[in-house]
Biotite code that builds the C-alpha atoms (Angstrom):
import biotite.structure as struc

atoms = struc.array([
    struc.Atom([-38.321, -46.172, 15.449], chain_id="A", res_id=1, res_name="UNK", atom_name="CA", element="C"),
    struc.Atom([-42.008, -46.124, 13.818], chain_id="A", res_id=2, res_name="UNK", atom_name="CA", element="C"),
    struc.Atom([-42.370, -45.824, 10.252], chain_id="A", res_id=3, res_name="UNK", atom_name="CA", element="C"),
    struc.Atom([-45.028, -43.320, 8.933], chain_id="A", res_id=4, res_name="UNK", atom_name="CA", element="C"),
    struc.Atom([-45.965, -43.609, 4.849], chain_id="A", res_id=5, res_name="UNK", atom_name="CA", element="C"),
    struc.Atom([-46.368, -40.149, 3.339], chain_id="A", res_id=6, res_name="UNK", atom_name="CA", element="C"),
    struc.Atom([-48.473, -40.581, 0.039], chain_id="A", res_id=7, res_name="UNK", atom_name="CA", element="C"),
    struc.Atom([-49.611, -36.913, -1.816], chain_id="A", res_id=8, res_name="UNK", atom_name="CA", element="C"),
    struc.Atom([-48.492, -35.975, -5.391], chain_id="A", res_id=9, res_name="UNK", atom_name="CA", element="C"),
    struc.Atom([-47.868, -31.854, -3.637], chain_id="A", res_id=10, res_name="UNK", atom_name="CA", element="C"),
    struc.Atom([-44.397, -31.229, -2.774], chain_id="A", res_id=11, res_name="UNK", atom_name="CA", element="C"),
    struc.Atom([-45.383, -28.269, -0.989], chain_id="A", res_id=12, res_name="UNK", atom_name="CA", element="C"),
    struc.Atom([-47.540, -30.308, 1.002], chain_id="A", res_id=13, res_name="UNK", atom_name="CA", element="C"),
    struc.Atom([-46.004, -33.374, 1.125], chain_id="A", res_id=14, res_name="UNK", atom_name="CA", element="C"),
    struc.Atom([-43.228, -31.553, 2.805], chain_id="A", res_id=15, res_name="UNK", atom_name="CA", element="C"),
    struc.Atom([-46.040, -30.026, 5.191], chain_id="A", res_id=16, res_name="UNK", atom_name="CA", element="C"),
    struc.Atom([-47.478, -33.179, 6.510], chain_id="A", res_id=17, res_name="UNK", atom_name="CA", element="C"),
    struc.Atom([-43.737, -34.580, 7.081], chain_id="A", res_id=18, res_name="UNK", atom_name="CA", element="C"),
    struc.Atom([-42.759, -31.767, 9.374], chain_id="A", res_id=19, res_name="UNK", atom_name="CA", element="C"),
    struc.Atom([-46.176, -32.729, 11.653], chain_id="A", res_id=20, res_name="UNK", atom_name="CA", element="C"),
    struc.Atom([-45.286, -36.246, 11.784], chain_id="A", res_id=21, res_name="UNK", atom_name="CA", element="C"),
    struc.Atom([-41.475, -34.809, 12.745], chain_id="A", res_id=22, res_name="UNK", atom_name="CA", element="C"),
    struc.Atom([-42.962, -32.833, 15.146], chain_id="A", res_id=23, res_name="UNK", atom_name="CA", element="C"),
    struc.Atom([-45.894, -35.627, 16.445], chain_id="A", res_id=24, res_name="UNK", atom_name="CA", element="C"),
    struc.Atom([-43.068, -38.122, 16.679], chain_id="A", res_id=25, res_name="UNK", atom_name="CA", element="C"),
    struc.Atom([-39.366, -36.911, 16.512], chain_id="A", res_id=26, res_name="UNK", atom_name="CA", element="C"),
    struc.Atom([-37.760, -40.472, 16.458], chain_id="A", res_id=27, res_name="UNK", atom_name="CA", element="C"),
    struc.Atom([-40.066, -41.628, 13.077], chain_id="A", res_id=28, res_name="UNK", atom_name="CA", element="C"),
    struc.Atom([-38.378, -42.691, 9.948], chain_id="A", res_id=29, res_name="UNK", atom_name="CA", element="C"),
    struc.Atom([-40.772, -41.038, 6.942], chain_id="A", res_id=30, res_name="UNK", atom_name="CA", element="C"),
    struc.Atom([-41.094, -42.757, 3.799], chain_id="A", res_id=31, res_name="UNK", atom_name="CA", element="C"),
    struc.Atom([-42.920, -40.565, 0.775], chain_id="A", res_id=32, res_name="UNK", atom_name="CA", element="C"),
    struc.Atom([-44.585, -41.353, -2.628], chain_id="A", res_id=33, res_name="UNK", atom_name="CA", element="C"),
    struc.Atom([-45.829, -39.704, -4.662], chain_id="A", res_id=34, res_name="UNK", atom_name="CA", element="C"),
    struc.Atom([-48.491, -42.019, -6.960], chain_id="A", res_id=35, res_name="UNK", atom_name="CA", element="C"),
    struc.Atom([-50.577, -45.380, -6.245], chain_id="A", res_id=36, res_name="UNK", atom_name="CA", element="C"),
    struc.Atom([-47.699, -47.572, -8.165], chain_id="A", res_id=37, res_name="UNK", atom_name="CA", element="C"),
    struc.Atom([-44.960, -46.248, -5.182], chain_id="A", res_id=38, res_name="UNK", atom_name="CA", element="C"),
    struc.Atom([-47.052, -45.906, -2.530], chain_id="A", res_id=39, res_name="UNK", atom_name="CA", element="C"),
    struc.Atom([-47.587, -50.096, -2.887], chain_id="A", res_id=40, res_name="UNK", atom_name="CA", element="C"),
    struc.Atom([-44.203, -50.891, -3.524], chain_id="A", res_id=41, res_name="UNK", atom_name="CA", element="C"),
    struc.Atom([-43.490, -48.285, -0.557], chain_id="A", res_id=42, res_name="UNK", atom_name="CA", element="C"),
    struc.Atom([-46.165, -50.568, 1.755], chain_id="A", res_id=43, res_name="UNK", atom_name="CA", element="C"),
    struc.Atom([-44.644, -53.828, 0.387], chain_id="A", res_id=44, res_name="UNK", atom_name="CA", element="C"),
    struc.Atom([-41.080, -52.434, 1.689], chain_id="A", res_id=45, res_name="UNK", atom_name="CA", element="C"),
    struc.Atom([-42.656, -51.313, 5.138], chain_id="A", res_id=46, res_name="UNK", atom_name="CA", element="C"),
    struc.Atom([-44.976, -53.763, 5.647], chain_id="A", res_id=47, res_name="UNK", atom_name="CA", element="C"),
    struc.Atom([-45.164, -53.100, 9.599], chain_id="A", res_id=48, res_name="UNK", atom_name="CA", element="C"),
    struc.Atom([-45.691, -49.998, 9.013], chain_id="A", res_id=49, res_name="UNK", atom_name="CA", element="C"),
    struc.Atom([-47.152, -47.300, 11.954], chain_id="A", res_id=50, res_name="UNK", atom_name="CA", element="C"),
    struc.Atom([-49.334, -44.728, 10.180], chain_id="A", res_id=51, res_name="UNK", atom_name="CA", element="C"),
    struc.Atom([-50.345, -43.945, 6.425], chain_id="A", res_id=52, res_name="UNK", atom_name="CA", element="C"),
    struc.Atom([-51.212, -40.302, 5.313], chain_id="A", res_id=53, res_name="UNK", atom_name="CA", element="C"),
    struc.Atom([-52.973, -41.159, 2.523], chain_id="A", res_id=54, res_name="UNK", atom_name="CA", element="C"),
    struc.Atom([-54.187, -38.035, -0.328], chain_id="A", res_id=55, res_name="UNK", atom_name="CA", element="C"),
    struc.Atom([-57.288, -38.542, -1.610], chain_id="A", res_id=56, res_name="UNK", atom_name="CA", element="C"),
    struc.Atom([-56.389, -37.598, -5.356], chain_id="A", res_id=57, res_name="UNK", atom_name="CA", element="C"),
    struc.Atom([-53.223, -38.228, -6.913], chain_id="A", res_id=58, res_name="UNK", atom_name="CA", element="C"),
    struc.Atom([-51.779, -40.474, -9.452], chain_id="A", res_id=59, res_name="UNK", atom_name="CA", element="C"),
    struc.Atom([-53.672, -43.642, -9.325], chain_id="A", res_id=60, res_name="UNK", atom_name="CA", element="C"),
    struc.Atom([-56.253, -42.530, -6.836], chain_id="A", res_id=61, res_name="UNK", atom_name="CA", element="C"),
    struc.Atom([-59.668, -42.490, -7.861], chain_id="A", res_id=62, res_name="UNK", atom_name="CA", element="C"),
    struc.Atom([-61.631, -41.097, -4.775], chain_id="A", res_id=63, res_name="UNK", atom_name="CA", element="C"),
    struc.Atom([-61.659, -43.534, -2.097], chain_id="A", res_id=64, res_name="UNK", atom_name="CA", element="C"),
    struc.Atom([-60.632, -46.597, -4.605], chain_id="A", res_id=65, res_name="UNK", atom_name="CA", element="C"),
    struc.Atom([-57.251, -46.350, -3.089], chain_id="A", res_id=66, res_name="UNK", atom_name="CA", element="C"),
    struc.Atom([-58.434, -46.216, 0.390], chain_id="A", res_id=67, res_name="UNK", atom_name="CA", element="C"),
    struc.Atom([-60.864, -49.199, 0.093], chain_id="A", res_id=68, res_name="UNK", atom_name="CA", element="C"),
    struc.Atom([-57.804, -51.092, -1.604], chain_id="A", res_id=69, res_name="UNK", atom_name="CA", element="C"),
    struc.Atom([-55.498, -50.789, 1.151], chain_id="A", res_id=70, res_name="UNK", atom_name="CA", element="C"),
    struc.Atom([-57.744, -50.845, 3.819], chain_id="A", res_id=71, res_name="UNK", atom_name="CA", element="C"),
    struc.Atom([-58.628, -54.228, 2.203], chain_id="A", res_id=72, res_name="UNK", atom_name="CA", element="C"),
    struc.Atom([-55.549, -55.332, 1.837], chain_id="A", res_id=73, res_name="UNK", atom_name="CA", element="C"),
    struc.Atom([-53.781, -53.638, 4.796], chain_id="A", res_id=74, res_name="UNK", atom_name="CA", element="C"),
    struc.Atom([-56.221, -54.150, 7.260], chain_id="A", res_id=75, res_name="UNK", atom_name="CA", element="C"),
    struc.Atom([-53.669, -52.988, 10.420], chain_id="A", res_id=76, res_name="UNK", atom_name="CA", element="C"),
    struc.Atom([-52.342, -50.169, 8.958], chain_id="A", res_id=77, res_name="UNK", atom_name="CA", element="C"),
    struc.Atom([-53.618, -47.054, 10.695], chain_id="A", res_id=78, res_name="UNK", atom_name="CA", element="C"),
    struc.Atom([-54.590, -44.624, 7.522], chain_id="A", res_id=79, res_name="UNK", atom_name="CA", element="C"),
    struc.Atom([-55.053, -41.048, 7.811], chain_id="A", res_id=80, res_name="UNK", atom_name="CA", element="C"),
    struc.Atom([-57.149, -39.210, 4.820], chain_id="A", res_id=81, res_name="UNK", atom_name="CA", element="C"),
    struc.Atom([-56.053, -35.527, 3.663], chain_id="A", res_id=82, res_name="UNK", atom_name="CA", element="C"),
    struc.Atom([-57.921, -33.693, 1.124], chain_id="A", res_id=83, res_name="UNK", atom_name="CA", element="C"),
    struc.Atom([-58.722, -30.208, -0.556], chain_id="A", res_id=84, res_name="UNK", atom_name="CA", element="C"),
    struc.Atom([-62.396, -30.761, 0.347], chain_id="A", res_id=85, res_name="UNK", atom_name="CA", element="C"),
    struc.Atom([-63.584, -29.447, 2.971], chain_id="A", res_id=86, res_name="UNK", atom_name="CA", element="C"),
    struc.Atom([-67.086, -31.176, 2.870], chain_id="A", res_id=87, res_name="UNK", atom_name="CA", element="C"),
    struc.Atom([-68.205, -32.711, 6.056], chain_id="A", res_id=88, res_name="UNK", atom_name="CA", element="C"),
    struc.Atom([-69.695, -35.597, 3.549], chain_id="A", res_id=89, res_name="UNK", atom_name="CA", element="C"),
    struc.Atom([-66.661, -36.023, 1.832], chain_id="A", res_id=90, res_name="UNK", atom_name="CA", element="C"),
    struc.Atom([-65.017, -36.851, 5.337], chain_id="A", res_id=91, res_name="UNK", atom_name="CA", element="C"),
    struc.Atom([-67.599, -39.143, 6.883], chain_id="A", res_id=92, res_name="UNK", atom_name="CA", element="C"),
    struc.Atom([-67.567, -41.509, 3.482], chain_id="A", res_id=93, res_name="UNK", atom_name="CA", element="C"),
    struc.Atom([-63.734, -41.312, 4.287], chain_id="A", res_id=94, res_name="UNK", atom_name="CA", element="C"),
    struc.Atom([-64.007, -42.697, 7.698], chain_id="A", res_id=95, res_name="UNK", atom_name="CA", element="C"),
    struc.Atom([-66.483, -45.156, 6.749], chain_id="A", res_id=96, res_name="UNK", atom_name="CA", element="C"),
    struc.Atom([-64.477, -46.835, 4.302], chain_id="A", res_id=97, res_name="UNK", atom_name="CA", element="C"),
    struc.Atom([-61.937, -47.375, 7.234], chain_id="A", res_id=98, res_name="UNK", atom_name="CA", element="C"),
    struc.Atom([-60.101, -44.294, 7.348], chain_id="A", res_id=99, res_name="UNK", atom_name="CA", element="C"),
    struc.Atom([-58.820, -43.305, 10.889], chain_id="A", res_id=100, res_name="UNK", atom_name="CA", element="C"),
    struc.Atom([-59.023, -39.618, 10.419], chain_id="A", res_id=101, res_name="UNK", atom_name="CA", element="C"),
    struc.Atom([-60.016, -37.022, 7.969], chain_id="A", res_id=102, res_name="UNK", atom_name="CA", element="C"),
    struc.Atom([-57.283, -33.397, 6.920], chain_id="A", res_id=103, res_name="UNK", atom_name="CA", element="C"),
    struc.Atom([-58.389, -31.001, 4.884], chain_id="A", res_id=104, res_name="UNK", atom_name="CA", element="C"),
    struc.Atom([-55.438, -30.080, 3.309], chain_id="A", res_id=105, res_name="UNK", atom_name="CA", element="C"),
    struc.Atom([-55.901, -26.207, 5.081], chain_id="A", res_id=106, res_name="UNK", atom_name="CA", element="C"),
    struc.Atom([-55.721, -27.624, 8.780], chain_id="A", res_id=107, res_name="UNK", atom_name="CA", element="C"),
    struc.Atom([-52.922, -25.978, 10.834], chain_id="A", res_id=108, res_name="UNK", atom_name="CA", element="C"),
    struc.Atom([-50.364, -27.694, 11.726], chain_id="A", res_id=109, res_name="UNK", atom_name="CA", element="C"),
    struc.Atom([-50.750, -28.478, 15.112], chain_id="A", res_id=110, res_name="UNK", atom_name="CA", element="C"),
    struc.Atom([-54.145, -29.841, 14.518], chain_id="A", res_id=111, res_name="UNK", atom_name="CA", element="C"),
    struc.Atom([-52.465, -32.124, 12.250], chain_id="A", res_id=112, res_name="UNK", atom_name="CA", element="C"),
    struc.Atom([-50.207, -33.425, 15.068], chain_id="A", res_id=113, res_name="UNK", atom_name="CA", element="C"),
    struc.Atom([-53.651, -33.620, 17.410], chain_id="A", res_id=114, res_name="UNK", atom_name="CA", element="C"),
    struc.Atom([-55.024, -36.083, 14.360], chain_id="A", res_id=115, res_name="UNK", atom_name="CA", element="C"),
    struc.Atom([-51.645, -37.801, 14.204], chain_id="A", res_id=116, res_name="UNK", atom_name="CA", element="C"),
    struc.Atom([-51.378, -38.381, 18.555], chain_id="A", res_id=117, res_name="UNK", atom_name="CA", element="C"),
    struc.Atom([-54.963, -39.279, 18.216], chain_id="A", res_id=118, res_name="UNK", atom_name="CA", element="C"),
    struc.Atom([-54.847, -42.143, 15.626], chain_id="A", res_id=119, res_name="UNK", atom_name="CA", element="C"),
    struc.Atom([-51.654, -43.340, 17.148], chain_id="A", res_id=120, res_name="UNK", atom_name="CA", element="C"),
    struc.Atom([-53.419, -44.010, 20.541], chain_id="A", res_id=121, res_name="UNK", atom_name="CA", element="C"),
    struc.Atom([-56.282, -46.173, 18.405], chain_id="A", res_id=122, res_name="UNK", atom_name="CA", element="C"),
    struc.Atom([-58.706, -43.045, 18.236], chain_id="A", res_id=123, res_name="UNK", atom_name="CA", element="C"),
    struc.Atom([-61.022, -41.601, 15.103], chain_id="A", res_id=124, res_name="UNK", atom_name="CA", element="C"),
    struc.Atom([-60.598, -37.882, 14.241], chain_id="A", res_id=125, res_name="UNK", atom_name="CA", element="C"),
    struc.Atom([-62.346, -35.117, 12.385], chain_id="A", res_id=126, res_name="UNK", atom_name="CA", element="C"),
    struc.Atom([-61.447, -31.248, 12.448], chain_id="A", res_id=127, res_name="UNK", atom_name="CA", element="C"),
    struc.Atom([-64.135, -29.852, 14.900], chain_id="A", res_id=128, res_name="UNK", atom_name="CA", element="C"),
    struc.Atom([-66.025, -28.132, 12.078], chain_id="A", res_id=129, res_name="UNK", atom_name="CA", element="C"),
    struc.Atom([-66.773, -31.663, 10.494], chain_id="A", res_id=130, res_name="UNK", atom_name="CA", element="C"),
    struc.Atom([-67.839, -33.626, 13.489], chain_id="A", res_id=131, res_name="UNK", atom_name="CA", element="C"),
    struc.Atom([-71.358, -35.103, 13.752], chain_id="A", res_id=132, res_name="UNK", atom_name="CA", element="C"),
    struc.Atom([-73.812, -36.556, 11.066], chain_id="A", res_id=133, res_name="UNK", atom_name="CA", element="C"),
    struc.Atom([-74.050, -40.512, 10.547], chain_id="A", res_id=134, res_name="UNK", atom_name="CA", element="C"),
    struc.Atom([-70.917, -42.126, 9.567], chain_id="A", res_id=135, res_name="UNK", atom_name="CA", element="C"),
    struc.Atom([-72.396, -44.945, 6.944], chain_id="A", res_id=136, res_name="UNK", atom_name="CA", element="C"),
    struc.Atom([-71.944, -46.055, 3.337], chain_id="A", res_id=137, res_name="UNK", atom_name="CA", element="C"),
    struc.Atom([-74.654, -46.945, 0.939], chain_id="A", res_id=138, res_name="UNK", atom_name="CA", element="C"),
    struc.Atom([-75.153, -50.589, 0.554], chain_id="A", res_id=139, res_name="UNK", atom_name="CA", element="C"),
    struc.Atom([-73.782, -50.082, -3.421], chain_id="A", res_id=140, res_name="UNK", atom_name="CA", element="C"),
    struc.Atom([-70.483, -48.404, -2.673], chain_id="A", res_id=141, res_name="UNK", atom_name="CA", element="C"),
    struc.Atom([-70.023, -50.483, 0.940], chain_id="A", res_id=142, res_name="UNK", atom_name="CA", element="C"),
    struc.Atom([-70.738, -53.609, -2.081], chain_id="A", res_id=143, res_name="UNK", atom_name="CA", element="C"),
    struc.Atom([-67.959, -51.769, -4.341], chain_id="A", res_id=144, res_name="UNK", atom_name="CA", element="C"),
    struc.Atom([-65.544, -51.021, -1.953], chain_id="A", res_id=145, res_name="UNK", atom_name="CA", element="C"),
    struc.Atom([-65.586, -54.435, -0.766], chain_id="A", res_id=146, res_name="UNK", atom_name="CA", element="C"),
    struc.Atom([-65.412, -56.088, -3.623], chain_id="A", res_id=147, res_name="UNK", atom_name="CA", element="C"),
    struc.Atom([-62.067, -54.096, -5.023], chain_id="A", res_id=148, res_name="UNK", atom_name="CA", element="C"),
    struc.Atom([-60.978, -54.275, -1.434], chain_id="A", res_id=149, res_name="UNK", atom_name="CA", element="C"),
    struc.Atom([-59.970, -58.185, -2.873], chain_id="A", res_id=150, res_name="UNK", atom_name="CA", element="C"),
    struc.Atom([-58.646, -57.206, -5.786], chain_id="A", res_id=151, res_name="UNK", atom_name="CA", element="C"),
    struc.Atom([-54.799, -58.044, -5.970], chain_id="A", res_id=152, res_name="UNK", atom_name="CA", element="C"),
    struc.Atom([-52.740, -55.103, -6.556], chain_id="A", res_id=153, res_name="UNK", atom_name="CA", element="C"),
    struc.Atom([-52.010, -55.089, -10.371], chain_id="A", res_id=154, res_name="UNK", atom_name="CA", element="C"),
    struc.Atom([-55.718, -55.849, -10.811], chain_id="A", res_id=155, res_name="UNK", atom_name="CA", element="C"),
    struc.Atom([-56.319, -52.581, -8.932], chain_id="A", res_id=156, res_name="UNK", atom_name="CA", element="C"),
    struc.Atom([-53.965, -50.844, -11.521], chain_id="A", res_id=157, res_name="UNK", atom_name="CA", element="C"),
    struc.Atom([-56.231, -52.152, -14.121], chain_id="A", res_id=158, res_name="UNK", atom_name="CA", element="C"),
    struc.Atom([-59.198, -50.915, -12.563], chain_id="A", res_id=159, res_name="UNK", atom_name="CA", element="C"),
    struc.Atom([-57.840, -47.719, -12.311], chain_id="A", res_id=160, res_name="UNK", atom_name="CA", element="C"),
    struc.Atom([-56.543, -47.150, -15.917], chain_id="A", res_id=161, res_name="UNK", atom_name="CA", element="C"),
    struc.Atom([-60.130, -48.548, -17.149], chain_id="A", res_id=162, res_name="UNK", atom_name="CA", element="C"),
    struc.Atom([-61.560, -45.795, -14.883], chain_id="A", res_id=163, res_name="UNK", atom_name="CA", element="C"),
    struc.Atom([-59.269, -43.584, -15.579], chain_id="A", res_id=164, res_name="UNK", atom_name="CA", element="C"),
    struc.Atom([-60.969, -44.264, -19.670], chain_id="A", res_id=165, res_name="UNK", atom_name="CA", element="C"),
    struc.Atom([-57.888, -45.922, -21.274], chain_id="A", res_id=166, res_name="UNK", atom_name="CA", element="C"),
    struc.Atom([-57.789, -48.607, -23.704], chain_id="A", res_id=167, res_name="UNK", atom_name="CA", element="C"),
    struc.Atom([-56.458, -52.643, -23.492], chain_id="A", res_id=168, res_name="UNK", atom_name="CA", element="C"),
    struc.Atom([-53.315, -51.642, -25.653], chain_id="A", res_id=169, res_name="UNK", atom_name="CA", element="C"),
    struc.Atom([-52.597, -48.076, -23.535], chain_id="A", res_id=170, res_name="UNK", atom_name="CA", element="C"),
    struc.Atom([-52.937, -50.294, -20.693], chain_id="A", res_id=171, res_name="UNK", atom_name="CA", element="C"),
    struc.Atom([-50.276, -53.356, -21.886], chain_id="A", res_id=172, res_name="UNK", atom_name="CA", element="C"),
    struc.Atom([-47.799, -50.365, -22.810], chain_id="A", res_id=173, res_name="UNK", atom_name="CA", element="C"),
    struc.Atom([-48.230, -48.842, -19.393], chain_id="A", res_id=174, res_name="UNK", atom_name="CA", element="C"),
    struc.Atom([-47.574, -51.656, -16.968], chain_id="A", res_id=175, res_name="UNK", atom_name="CA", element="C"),
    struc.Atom([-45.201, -53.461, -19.548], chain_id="A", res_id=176, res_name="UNK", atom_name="CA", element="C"),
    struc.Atom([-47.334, -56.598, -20.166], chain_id="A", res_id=177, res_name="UNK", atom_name="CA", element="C"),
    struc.Atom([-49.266, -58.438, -23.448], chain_id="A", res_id=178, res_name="UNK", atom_name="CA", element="C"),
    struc.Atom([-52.861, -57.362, -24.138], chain_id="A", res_id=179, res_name="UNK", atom_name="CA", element="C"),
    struc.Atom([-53.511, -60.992, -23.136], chain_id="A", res_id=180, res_name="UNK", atom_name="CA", element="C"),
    struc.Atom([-52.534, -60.320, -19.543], chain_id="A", res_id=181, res_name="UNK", atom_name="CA", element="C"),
    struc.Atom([-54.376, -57.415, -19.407], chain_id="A", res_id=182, res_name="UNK", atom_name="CA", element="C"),
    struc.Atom([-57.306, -59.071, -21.004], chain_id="A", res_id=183, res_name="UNK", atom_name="CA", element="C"),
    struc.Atom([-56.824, -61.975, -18.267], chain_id="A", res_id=184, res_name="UNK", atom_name="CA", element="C"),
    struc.Atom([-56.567, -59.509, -15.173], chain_id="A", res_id=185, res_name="UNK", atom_name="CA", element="C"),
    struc.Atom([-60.112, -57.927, -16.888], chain_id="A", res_id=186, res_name="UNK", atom_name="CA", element="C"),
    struc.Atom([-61.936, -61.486, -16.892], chain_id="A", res_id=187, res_name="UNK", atom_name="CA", element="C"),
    struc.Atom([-60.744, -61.397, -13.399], chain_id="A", res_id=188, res_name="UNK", atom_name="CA", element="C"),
    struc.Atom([-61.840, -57.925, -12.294], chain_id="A", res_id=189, res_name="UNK", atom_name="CA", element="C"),
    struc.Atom([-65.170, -58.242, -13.762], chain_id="A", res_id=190, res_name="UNK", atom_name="CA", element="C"),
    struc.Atom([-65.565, -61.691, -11.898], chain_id="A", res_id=191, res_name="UNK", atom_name="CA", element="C"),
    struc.Atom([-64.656, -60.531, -8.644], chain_id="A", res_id=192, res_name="UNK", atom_name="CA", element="C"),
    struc.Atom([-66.869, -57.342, -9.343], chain_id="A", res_id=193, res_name="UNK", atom_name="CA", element="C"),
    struc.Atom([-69.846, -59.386, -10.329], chain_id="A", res_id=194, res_name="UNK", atom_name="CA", element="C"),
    struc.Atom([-70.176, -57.607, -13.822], chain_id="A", res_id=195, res_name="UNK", atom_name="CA", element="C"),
    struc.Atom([-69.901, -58.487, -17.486], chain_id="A", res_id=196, res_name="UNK", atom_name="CA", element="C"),
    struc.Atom([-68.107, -56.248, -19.488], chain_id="A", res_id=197, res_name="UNK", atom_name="CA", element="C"),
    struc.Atom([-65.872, -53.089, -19.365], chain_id="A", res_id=198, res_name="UNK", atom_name="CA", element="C"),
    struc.Atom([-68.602, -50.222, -19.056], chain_id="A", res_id=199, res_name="UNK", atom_name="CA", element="C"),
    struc.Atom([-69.818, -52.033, -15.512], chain_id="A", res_id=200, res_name="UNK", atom_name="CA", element="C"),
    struc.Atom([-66.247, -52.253, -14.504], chain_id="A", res_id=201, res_name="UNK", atom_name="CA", element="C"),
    struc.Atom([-66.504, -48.247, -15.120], chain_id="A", res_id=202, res_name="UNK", atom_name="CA", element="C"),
    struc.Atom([-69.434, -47.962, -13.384], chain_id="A", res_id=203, res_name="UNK", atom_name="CA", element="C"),
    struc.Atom([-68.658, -49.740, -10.125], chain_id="A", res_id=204, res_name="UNK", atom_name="CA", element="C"),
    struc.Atom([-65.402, -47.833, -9.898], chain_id="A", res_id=205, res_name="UNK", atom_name="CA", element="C"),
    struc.Atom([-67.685, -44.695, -10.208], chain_id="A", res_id=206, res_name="UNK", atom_name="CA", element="C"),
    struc.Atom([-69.266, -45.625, -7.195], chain_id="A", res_id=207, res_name="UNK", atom_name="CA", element="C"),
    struc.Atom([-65.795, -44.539, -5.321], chain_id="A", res_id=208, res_name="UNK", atom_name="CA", element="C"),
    struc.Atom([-65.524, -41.031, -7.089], chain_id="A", res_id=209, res_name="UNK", atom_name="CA", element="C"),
    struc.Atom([-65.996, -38.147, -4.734], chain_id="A", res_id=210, res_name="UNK", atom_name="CA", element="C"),
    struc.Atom([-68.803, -37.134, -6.672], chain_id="A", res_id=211, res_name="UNK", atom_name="CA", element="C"),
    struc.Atom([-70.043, -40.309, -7.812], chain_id="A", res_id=212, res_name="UNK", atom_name="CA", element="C"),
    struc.Atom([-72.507, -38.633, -10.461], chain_id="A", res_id=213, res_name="UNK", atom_name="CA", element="C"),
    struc.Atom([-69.657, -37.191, -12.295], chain_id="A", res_id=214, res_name="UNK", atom_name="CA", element="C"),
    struc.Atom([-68.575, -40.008, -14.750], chain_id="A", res_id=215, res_name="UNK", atom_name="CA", element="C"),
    struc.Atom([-66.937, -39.376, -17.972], chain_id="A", res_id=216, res_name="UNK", atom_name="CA", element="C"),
    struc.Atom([-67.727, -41.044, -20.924], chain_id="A", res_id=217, res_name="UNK", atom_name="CA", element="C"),
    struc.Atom([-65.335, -44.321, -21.584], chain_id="A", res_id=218, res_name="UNK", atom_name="CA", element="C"),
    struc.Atom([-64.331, -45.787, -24.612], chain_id="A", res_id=219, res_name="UNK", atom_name="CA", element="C"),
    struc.Atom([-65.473, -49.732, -26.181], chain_id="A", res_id=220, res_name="UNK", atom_name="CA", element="C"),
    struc.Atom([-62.604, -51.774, -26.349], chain_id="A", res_id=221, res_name="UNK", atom_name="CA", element="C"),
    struc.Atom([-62.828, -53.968, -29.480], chain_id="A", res_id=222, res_name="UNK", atom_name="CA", element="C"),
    struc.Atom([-59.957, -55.566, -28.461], chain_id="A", res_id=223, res_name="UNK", atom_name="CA", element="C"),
    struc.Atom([-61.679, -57.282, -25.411], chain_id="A", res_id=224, res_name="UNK", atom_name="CA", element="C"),
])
């Protein structure tokens, strides 16, 4: 019986994309989350896992941070991108950081199935109105994506909240730890990112946004 991962923060569809995989393979056991945080712990449980539909924005997401993560990480586990955008840019950077296929989130459902059969069977796949144009990342976020790709996964979390702008003592509270963990897993995230303090760690993770150019402002941490 293959297990298929389900991770999208929709209910609506979250439901959608289990009834293709129900309908691409009748016998598969789905497993859902709903954030980052239980899509890990979901991996960690299923760790021979068949196929991951992964959204690209949801809880813990930040662009393709998540994707390069896992793909890092999870190097055999077949992972299937859906998405509101319908960009045909937004798709190639997708497959390019190791994604299988690419779903805008208003594909029918039958194409769905065609992506799911297709990845299954060791194939790439993109809607037919987003197929051609070069499939390559720029030597900065290939740089970026490899370098979180070894982060371990509560230094990931800590990447993310730092992108995500919050604070040493927000983070500690969040993930139930001292600010001197958190402070540790930051003297590790900056070494493995080859920076040297917490606005560079906000800038590399930039480099993964959809829309890269789009960076919000982050706070000093005079706790650090």
């Amino acid at each position: 019986m293959p297990d298929v991962l389900i991770a999208d923060d929709h209910p609506l569809f979250r439901d959608a994309l289990e009834r293709a995989v129900v309908s691409a393979l009748p016998a598969a056991a789905v497993h859902c989350a709903d954030s980052v945080d239980k899509l890990m712990a979901m991996i960690e449980q299923y760790p021979e896992a068949d196929l991951l539909l992964l959204d690209l924005h949801m809880p813990g997401a930040r662009g393709y941070s998540a994707l390069a993560h896992i793909r890092g990480q999870y190097p055999g586990l077949p992972t299937i991108v859906v998405s509101g955008h319908e960009e045909a840019q937004v798709a190639r950077r997708a497959l390019a950081h190791g994604a299988s296929a690419y779903i805008p989130k208003s594909t029918p459902g039958d194409e769905i199935v065609q992506a799911i059969h297709a990845v299954l069977d060791g194939n790439t796949w993109l809607p037919h109105q987003l197929v051609g144009g070069e499939i390559a990342l720029k030597r900065d976020e290939a740089d970026v994506a490899a370098r979180v790709a070894s982060l371990t996964p509560q230094q990931f979390r800590v990447l993310t909240m730092i992108a995500e702008g919050q604070l040493n003592k927000q983070i500690a509270w969040d993930l139930g730890v001292s600010e001197a963990t958190v402070k540790a897993h930051m003297t590790a995230i900056m070494r493995k990112l080859g920076v040297n303090n917490r606005t560079q760690v906000a800038l590399a993770a930039s480099q993964l946004a959809v829309d890269p150019g789009a960076m919000q402002s982050f706070p000093d941490d005079d706790s650090e």
